[in-house]
MILUMDREN-254596 format. One record per residue (C-alpha): residue in three letters; x, y, z. Coordinates in steps of 0.5 Angstrom, whole numbers, plus 500, padded with zeros to 3 digits. Each point is the difference from the previous one (the first is absolute). Example, Ala and Ser with C-alpha at 12.3 -4.5 7.8 and 13.67 -1.06 7.14 Angstrom:
2
ALA525491516 SER502507498 
This chain:
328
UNK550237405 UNK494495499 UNK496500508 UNK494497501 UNK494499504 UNK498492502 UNK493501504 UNK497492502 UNK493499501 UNK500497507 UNK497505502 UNK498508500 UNK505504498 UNK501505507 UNK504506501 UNK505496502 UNK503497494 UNK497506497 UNK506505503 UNK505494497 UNK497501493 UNK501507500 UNK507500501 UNK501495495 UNK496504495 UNK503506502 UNK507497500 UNK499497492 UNK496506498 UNK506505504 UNK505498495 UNK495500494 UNK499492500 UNK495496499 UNK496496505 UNK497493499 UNK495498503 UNK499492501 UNK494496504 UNK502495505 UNK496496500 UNK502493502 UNK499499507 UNK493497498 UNK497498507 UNK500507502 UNK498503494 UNK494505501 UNK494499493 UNK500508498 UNK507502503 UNK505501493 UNK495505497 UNK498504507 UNK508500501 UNK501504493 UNK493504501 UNK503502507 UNK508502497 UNK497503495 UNK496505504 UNK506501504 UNK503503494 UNK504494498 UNK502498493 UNK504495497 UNK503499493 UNK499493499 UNK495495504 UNK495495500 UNK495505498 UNK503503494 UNK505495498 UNK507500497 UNK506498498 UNK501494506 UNK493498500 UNK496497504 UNK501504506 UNK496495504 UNK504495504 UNK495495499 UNK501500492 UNK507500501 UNK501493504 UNK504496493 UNK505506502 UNK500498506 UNK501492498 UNK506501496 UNK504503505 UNK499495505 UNK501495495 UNK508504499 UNK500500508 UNK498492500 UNK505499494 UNK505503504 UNK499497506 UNK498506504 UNK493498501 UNK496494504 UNK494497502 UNK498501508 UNK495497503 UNK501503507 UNK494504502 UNK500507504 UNK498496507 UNK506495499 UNK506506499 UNK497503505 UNK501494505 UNK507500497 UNK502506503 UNK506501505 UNK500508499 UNK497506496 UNK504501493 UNK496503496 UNK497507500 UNK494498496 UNK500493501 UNK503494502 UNK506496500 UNK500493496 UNK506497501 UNK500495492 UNK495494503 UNK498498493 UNK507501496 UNK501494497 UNK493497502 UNK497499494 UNK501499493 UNK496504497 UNK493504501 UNK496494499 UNK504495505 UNK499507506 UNK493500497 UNK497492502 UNK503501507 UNK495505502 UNK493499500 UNK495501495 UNK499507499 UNK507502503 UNK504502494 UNK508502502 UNK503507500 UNK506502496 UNK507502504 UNK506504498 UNK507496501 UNK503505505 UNK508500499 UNK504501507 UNK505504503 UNK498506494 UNK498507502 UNK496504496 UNK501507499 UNK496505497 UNK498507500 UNK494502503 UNK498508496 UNK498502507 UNK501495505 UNK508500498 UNK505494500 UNK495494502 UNK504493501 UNK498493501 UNK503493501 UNK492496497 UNK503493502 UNK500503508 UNK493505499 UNK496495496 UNK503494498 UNK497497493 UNK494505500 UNK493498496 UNK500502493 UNK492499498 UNK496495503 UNK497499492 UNK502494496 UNK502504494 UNK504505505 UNK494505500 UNK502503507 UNK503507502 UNK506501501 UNK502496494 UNK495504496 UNK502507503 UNK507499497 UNK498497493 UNK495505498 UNK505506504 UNK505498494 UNK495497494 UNK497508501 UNK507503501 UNK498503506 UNK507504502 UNK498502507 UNK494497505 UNK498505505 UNK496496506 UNK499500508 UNK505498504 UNK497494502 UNK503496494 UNK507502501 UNK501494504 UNK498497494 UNK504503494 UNK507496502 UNK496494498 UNK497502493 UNK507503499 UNK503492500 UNK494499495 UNK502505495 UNK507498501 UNK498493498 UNK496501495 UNK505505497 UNK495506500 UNK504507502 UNK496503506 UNK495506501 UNK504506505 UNK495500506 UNK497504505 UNK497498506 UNK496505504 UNK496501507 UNK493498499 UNK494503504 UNK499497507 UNK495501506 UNK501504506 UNK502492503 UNK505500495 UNK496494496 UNK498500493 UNK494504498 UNK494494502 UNK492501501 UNK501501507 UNK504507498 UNK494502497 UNK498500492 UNK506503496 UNK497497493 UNK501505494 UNK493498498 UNK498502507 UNK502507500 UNK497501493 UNK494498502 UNK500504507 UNK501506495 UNK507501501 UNK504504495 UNK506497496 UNK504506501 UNK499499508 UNK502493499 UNK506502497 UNK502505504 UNK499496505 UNK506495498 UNK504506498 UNK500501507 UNK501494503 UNK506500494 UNK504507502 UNK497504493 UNK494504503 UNK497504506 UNK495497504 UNK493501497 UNK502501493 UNK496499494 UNK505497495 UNK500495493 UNK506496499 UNK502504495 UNK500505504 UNK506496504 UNK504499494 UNK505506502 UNK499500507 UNK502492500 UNK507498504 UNK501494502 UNK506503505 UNK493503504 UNK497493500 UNK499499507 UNK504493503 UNK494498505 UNK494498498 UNK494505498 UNK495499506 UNK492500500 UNK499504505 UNK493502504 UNK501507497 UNK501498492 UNK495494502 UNK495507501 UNK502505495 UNK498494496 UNK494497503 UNK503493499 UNK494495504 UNK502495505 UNK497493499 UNK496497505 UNK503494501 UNK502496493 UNK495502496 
């Protein structure tokens, strides 16, 4: 069992993607695995200076460790994405060699003016308008003005359902070609781009199971045609239920401060964090004081609730979580 933990710098960690942490680190460590550790830090315009380092301090207070990471090195070094982009180029230059990959120059506003219906459940359809439009990446790239550079879409095969089994959300199946359609592999020239770096550096660090939110379960059919295209045998995954508000969105400032380092700094105890997300979790009583390790026998994905954890009024209290006056 090799798992790992993959924070990206955008921003703070919050107790959000900490309960998701916890039961990807519980679930390796349960089965006497390991646990990689990789920053994710390739969506620049959104990274936060300082936000890498305050993300190891804060999973370290919680108790966290980890068995190879940028901090400490390891047998597939370097753990930073931003140091591994020739890996990410010689991927995409296999998918281009098989003509699985093209140049789009379609922008955000131009597919969403194309729709006629909802497809995806995280994104939009794009029906192939740039198939077979140009040449190369350079003969993409003069038709857009200066500055514009050309995104990197996967060639989708129609009519094929993929299938997988999901270790907690059960059988998961998906017709790509009907869902999303051609879907964006990297906006970067050299393929240095999300969803074909997660699958290259899953199986260069021989990641054999990835524990996530369920957000990106819609996501996980598609990055299973790039394994399959590229020849790479998949992780298992398991797909859990994130953290919400009481109005069911994401955790935002408007639902108040819920940063790990926040709660550090308000003089919150880590033992009152964890117990926290064991409750939410289904293996602790409410108000208990607890250390990751202290779950290790009490860990069961069986008892893992299928509903999102709720940031109630009453968990906001116990843990004195601020609210922000306006976006500040």
């Amino acid at each position: 069992m090799r798992g790992r933990l993959a924070p990206s710098p955008t921003g703070a960690l919050h107790l959000g993607n900490a309960r998701t942490f916890m039961v990807a680190w519980l679930r390796a460590r349960s089965c006497g695995g390991q646990v990689v550790l990789r920053m994710e830090d390739l969506d620049h315009p959104k990274n936060k200076p300082g936000a890498a380092t305050a993300a190891l301090d804060d999973l370290r207070w919680l108790g966290f460790d980890w068995d190879e990471g940028p901090d400490i090195g390891g047998p597939h070094a370097p753990y930073t994405q931003t140091e591994r982009k020739a890996r990410y180029a010689a991927a995409l230059a296999a998918l281009l060699e098989k003509g699985l990959a093209y140049p789009c120059t379609c922008t955000r506003r131009d597919v969403e003016a194309g729709q006629s219906a909802p497809h995806a459940e995280d994104g939009l359809y794009y029906p192939g308008t740039c198939r077979d439009r140009f040449a190369d990446y350079e003969a993409a790239r003069r038709t857009l003005p200066q500055g514009r550079l050309p995104a990197w879409r996967f060639r989708v095969p129609s009519d094929e359902v993929v299938q997988f089994e999901d270790g907690f959300a059960g059988t998961v199946a998906q017709d790509v070609s009907e869902a999303s359609g051609d879907f964006v592999l990297a906006r970067d020239p050299d393929g240095a781009g999300y969803m074909l770096a997660v699958v290259a550096d899953d199986a260069a660090m021989g990641i054999t199971e990835v524990v996530r939110g369920d957000d990106l379960l819609p996501a996980t059919p598609r990055q299973l045609l790039i394994y399959r295209a590229l020849g790479l045998a998949p992780p298992a995954f398991l797909h859990v239920p994130l953290v919400v508000s009481e109005d069911g969105r994401r955790l935002a400032k408007r639902h108040g401060d819920t940063r790990i380092r926040a709660l550090r700094e308000a003089g919150i105890a880590a033992e009152q964090v964890i117990g926290l997300l064991a409750w939410w979790s289904g293996w602790a009583a409410w108000g208990e004081r607890l250390t990751l390790r202290d779950l290790l026998p009490r860990f069961d994905l069986a008892t893992l609730p299928r509903t999102p954890a709720v940031l109630t009024e009453t968990v906001k209290a116990e843990l004195g979580i601020r609210i922000y006056n306006g976006l500040t």
